[in-house]
Backbone as a printed PyTorch tensor [residue, N CA C, xyz], in Angstrom:
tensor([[[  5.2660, -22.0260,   8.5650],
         [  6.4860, -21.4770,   8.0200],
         [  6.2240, -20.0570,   7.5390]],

        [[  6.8670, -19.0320,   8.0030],
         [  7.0570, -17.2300,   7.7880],
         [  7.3040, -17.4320,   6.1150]],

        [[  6.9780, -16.8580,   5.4130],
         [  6.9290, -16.7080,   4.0610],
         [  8.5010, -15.2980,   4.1670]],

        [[  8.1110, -14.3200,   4.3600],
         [  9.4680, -13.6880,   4.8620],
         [  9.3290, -13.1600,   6.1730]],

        [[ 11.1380, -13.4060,   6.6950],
         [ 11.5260, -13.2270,   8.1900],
         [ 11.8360, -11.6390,   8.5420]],

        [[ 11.0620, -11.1620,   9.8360],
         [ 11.3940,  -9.5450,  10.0700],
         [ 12.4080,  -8.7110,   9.1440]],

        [[ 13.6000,  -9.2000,   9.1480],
         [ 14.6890,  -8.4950,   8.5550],
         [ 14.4350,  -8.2350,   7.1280]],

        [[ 13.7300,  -8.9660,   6.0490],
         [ 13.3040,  -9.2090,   4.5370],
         [ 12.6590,  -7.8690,   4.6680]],

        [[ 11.4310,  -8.5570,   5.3770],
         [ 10.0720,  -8.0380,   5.0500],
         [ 10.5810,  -6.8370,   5.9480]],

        [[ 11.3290,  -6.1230,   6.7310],
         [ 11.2940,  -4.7140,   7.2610],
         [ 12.2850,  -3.7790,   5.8690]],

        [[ 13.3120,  -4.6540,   5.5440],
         [ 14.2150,  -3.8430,   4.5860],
         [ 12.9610,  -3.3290,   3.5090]],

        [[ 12.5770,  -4.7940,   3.1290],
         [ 11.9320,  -4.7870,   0.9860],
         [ 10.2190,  -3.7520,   1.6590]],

        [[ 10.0100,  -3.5920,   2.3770],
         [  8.7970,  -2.6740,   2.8610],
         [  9.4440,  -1.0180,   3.4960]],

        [[ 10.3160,  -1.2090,   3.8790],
         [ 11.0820,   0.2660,   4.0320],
         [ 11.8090,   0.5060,   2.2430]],

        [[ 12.0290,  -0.1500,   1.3850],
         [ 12.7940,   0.1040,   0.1210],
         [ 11.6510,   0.4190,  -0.8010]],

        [[ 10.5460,  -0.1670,  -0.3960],
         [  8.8590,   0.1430,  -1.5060],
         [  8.3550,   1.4020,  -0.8390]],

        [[  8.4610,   1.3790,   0.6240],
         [  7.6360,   3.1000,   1.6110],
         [  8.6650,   4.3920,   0.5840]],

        [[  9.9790,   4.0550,   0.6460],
         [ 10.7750,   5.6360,   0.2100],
         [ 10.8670,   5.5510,  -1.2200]],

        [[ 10.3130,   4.4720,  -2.0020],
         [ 10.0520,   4.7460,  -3.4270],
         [  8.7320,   5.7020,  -3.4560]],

        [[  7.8390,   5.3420,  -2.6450],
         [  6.6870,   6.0000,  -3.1770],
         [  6.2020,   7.7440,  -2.1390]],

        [[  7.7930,   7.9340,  -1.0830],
         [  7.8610,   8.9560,  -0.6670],
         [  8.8090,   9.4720,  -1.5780]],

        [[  9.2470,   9.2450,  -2.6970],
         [  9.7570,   9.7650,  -4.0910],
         [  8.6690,  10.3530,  -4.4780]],

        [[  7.9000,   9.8930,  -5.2800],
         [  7.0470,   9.5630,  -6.1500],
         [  5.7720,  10.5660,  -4.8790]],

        [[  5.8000,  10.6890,  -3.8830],
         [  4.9050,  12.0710,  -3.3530],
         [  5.6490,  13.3390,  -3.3400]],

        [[  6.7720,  13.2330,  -3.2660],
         [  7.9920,  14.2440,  -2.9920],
         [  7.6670,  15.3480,  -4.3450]],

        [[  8.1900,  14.3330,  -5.3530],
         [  8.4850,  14.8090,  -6.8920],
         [  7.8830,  14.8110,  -8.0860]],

        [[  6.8470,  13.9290,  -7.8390],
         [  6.4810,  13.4850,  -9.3070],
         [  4.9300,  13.5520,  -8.9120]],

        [[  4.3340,  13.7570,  -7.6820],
         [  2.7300,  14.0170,  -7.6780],
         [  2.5570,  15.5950,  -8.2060]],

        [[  3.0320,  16.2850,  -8.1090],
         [  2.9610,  17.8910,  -8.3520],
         [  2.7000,  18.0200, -10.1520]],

        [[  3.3040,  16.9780, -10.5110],
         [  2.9590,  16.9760, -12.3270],
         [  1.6440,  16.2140, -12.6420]],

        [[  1.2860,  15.2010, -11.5910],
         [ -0.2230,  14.7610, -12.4300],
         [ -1.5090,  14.8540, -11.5920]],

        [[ -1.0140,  15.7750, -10.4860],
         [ -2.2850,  16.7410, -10.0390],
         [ -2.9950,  15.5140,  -8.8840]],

        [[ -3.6210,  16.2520,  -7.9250],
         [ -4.2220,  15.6230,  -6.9940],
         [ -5.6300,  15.2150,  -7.3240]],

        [[ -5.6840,  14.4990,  -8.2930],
         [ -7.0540,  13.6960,  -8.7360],
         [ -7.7060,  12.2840,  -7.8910]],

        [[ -6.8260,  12.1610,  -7.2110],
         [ -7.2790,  10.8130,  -6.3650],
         [ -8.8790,  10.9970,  -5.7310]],

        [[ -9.5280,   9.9830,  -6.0720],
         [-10.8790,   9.6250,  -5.4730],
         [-11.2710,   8.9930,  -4.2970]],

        [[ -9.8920,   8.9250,  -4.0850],
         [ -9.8840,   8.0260,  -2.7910],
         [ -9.5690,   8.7310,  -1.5500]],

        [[-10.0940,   8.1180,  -0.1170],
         [ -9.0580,   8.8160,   0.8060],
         [ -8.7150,   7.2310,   1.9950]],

        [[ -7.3400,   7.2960,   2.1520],
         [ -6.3260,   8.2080,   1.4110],
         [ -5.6390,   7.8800,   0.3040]],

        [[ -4.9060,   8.7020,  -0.0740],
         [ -5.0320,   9.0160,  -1.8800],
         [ -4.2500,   7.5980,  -2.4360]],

        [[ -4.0020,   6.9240,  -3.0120],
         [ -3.4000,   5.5280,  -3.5060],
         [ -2.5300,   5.4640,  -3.3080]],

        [[ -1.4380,   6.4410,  -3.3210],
         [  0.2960,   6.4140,  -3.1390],
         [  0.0630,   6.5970,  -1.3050]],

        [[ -0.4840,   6.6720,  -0.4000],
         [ -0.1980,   6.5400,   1.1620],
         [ -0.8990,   5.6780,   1.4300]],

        [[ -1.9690,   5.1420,   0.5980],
         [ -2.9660,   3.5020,   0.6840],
         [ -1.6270,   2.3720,   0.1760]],

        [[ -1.1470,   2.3530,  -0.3050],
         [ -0.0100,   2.0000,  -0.5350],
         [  1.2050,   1.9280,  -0.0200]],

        [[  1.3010,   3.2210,   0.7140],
         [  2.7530,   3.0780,   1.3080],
         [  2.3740,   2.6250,   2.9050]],

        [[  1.0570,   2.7890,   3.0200],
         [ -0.1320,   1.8790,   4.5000],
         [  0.3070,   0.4970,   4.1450]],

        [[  0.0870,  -0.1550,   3.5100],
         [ -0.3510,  -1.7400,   3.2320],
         [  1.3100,  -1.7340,   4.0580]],

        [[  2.4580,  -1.4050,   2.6160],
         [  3.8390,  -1.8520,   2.7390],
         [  4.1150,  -1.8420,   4.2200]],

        [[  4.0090,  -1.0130,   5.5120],
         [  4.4670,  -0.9020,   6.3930],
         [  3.3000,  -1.8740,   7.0300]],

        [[  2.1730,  -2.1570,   6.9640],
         [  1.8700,  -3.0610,   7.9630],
         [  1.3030,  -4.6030,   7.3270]],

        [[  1.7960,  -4.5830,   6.6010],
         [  1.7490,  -6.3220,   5.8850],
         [  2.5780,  -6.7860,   5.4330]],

        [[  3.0170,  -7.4860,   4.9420],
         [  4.1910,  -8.1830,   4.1120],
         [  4.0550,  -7.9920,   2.8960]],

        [[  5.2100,  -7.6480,   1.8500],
         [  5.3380,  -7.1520,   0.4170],
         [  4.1240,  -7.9100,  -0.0440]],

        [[  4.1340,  -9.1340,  -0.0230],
         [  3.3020,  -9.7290,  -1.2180],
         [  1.7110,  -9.3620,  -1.2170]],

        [[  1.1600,  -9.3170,   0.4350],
         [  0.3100,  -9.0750,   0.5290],
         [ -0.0510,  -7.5130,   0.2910]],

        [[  0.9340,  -6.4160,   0.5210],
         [  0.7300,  -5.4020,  -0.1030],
         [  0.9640,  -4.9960,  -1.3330]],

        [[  1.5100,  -5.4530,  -2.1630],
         [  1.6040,  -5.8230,  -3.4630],
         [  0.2500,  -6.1670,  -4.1970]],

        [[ -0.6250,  -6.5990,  -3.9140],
         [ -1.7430,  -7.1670,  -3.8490],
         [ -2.0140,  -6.1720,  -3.5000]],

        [[ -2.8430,  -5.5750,  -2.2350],
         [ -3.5450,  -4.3060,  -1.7500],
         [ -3.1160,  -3.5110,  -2.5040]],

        [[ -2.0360,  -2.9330,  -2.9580],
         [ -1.3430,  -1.7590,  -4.5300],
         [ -2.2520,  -2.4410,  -5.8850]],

        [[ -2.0730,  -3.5910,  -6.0920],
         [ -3.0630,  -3.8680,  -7.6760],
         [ -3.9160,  -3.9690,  -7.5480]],

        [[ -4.7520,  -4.3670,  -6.5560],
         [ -6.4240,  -3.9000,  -6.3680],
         [ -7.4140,  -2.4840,  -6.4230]],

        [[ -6.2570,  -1.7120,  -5.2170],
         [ -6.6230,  -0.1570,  -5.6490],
         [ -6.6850,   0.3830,  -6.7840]],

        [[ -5.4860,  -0.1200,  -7.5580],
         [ -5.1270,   0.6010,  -8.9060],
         [ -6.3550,   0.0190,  -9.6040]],

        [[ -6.6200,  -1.0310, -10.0650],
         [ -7.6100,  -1.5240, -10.7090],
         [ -9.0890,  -0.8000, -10.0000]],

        [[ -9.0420,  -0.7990,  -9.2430],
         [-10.2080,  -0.1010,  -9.0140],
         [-10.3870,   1.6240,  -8.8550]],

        [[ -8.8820,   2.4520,  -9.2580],
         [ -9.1310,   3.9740,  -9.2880],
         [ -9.2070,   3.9020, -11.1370]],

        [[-10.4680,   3.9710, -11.5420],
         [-11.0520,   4.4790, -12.9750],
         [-12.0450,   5.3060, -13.0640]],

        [[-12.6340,   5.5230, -13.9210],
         [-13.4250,   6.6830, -13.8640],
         [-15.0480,   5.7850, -13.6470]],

        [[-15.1370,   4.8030, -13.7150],
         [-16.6020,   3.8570, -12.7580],
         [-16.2760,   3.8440, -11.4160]],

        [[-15.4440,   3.5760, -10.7280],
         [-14.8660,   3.5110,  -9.5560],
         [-16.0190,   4.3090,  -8.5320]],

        [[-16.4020,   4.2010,  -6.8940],
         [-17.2530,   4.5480,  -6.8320],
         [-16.1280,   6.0480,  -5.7000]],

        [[-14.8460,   5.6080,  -5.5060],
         [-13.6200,   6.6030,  -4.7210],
         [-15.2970,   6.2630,  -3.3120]],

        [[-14.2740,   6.8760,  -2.3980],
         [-14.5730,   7.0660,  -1.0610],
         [-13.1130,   6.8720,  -0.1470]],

        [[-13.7760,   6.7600,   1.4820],
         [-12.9590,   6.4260,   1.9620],
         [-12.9510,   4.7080,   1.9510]],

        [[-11.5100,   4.6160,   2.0530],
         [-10.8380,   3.0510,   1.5710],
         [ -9.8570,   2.8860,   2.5170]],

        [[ -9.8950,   2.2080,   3.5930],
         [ -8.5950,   2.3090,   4.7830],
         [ -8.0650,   0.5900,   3.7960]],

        [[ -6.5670,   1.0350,   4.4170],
         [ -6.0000,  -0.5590,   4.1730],
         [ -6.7420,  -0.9150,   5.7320]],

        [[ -6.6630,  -2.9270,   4.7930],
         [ -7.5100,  -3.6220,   5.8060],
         [ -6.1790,  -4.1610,   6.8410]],

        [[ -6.6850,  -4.4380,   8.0830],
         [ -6.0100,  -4.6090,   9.2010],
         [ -5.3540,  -5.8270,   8.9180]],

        [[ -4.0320,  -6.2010,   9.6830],
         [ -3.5690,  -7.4200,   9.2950],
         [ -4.3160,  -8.4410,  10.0920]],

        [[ -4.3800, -10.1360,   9.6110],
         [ -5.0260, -10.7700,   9.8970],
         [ -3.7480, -11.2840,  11.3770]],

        [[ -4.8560, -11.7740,  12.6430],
         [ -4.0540, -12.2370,  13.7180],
         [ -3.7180, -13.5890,  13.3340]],

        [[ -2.4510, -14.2340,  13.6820],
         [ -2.0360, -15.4290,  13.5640],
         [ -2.8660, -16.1130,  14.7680]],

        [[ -3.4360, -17.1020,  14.4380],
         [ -4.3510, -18.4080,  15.6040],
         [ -3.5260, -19.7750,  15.8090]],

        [[ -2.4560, -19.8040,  14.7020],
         [ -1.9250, -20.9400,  15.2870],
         [ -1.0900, -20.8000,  16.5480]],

        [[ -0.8360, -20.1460,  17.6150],
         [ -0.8280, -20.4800,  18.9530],
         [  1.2560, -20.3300,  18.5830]],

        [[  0.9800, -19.7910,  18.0510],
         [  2.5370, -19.0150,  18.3390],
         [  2.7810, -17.6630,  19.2020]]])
């Protein structure tokens, strides 16, 4: 059973991508390009949303965050690939 069906998961992942093409648009220019990461958390983020399903990128968003602090070791960090379905659908 699909947890959410194309139409969900394309709207609520296109409605989370242009929040955080806000939030690069307008509001990165005030707290400076400090990211340790590449690429920087807000497009590691707006990566997951377009190729996983909210929840699971939702998840990939609170992991990064928890891990951009000042111990953090930054590098490059790709979102991870989606997993292939095997049950023979």
């Amino acid at each position: 059973m699909m947890l959410f069906k194309k139409p969900f998961k394309k709207l609520t992942s296109f409605l989370l991508s242009s929040l955080f093409n806000v939030y690069q648009v307008f509001l990165r220019n005030h707290f400076g390009y400090a990211c340790k990461y590449e690429p920087t958390c807000s497009h590691y983020t707006k990566q997951s949303f377009q190729s996983h399903n909210p929840i699971i990128a939702m998840t990939f968003m609170i992991w990064r965050l928890l891990r951009c602090q000042p111990f953090g070791r930054g590098g490059y960090d790709p979102v991870p690939l989606p997993r292939k379905q095997t049950h023979g659908r």
